[in-house]
N, C-alpha and C positions, 0 to 999 in steps of 0.2 A: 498470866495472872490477870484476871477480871479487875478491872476500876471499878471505883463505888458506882459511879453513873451506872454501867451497865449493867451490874446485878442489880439495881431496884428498874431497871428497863426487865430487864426479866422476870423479876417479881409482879411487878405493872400488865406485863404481856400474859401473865400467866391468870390476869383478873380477866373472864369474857365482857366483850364491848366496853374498853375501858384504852384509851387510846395513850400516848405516852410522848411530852414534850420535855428537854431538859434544857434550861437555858434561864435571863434572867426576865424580867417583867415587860421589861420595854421591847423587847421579841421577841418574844412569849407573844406580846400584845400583835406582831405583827403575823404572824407565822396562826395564829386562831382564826385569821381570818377562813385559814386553809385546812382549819383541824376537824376531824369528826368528834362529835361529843358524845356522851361527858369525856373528860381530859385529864389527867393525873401530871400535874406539872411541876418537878422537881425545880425549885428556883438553886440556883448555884448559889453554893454554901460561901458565907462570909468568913466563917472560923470552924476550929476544930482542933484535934487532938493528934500527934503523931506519935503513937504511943510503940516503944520497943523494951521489949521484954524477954526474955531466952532469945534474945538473936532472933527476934519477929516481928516488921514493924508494919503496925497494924495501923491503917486510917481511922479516924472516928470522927466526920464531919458533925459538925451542928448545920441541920436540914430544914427545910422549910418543902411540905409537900402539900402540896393544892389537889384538890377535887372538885373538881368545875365543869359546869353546864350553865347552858344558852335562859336567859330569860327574859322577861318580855322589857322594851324600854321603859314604861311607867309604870310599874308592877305595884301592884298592893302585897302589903306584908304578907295576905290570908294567904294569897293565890303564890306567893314565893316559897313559903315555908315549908311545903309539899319539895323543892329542890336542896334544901337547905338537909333535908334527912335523906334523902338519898343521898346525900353528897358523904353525910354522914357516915352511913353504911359502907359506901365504896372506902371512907377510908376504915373503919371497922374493918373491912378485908383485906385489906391491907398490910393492917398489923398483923391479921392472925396470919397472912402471906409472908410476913416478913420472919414471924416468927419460926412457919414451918419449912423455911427457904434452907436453915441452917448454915445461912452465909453470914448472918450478924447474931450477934448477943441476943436474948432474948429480950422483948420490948418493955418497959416498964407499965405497973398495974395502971397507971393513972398520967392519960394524957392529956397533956393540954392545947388546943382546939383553936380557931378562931374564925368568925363568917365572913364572908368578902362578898360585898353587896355592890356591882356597877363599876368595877376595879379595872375592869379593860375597855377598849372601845366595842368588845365583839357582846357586851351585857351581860358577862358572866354571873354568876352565884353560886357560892361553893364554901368551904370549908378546907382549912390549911391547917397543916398539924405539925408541931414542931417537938423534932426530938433527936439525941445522938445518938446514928447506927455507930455498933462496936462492930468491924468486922472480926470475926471469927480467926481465919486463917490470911496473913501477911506475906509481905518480902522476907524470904529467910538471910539472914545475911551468914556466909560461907567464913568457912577458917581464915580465909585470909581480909575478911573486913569486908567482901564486896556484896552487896545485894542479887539474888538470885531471884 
């Protein structure tokens, strides 16, 4: 059975030129110095849901996914805004990645967003998007109580 990490590694991988770090900010922050960009960087989840249902227990992390690229150290708004919508886009496919994965619930109509302007020392710009993946298929747990 796949971890959440690694099925949105796979999702991630399945975006072209779209590289994949999972971890939390402050090595994140170290580890870009060595990243090819742009970077799809799942921050490790603070909270979530361990939901069991028919004897299925399903993760549903609350996610925080970043899209991020290099900009310049004293950027003007004009000349940044050009990375701020591709960052956009890449998460746009994302979603629709996420949604045709068929490893999680399908995404809700209406996300919410947020920009990251100067957030690391590598002078990133990006867009983070937060939302709960529902996985789909769980731990079955067997007749006799045990997780399979």
């Amino acid at each position: 059975m796949m971890r959440v990490d690694e099925k949105i590694k796979q999702i991630v991988e399945s975006i072209p030129g779209l590289s994949y770090e999972f971890n939390d900010w402050t090595r994140a922050n170290v580890k870009f110095d060595y990243k090819k960009f742009p970077v799809c960087l799942y921050v490790l989840p603070a909270s979530g849901v361990l939901s069991n249902k028919n004897g299925n227990f399903r993760d549903y992390p609350n996610v925080l996914i970043a899209f991020l690229d290099k900009a310049d150290l004293d950027f003007e708004g004009e000349e940044n805004e050009p990375i701020v919508e591709r960052m956009k886009t890449l998460a746009k496919e994302f979603v629709l990645a996420v949604n045709n994965s068929r490893m999680f619930e399908e995404l809700p109509e209406d996300i919410n967003y947020r920009t990251f302007y100067d957030t690391t020392d590598a002078n990133l710009t990006g867009v983070g998007i937060e939302i709960q993946l529902k996985e789909l298929v769980g731990l079955c747990v067997d007749k006799n109580g045990k997780l399979q």
